[in-house]
C-alpha positions as CSV (number, residue, x, y, z in Angstrom):
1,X,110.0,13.0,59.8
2,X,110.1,9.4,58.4
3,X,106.1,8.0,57.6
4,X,105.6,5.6,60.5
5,X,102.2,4.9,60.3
6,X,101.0,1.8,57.7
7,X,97.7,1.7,55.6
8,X,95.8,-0.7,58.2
9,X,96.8,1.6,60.5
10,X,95.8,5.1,58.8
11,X,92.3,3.8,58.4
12,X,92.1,2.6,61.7
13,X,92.6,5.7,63.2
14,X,90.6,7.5,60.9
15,X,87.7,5.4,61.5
16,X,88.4,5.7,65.5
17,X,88.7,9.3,64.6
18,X,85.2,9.9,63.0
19,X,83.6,7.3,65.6
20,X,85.0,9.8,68.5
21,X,83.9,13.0,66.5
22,X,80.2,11.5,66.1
23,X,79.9,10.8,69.5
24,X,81.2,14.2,70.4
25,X,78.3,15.8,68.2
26,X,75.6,13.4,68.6
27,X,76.4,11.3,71.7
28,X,77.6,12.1,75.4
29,X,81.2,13.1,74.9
30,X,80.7,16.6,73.9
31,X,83.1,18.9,73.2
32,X,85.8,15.7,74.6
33,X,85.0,14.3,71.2
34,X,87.0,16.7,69.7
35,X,90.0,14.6,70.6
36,X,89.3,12.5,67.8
37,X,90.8,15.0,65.5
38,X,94.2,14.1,67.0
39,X,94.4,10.4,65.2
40,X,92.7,11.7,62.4
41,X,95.7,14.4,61.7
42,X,98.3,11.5,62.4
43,X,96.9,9.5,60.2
44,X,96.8,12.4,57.0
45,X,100.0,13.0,57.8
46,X,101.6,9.7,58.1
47,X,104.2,10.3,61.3
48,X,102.7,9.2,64.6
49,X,105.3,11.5,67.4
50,X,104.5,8.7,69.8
51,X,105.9,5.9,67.9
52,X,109.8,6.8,67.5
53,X,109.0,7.2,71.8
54,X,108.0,3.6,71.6
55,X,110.5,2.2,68.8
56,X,106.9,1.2,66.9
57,X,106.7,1.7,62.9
58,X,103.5,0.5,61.1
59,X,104.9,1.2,57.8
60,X,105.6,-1.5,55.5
61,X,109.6,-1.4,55.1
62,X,111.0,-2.4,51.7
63,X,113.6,-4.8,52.2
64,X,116.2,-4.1,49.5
C-alpha cells in the first residue's frame, strides 16, 4: 500500500469526516452519520482503496 492521499486532501476529509459525524449526533442523519468515519480512517492512514480504481494519487511525488 503506496500513501495516495496528499495533505490538502487528508484534512479535507477529516474535516468532511467530523462535519458528517456532528450531524449524525446532533443533526438529522443519525446513526447514517456514522459514515463519516470512513474518510476519517483513509485519511489516518494515508491509502484511499478507491484511488488506484480511478488512477487518482493526491500525494505530492518527488521528482528525482
Amino acid at each position: 500500500m503506496t500513501r495516495n492521499i496528499g495533505s490538502i486532501d487528508r484534512a479535507l476529509r477529516i474535516g468532511g469526516g467530523v462535519v458528517l459525524l456532528a450531524l449524525g449526533a446532533f443533526g438529522p442523519l443519525g446513526w447514517w452519520g456514522a459514515i463519516g468515519l470512513l474518510p476519517i480512517a483513509t485519511a489516518l492512514i494515508g491509502w484511499c482503496p478507491a484511488y488506484p480504481l480511478l488512477g487518482i494519487n493526491t500525494c505530492a511525488s518527488k521528482s528525482g
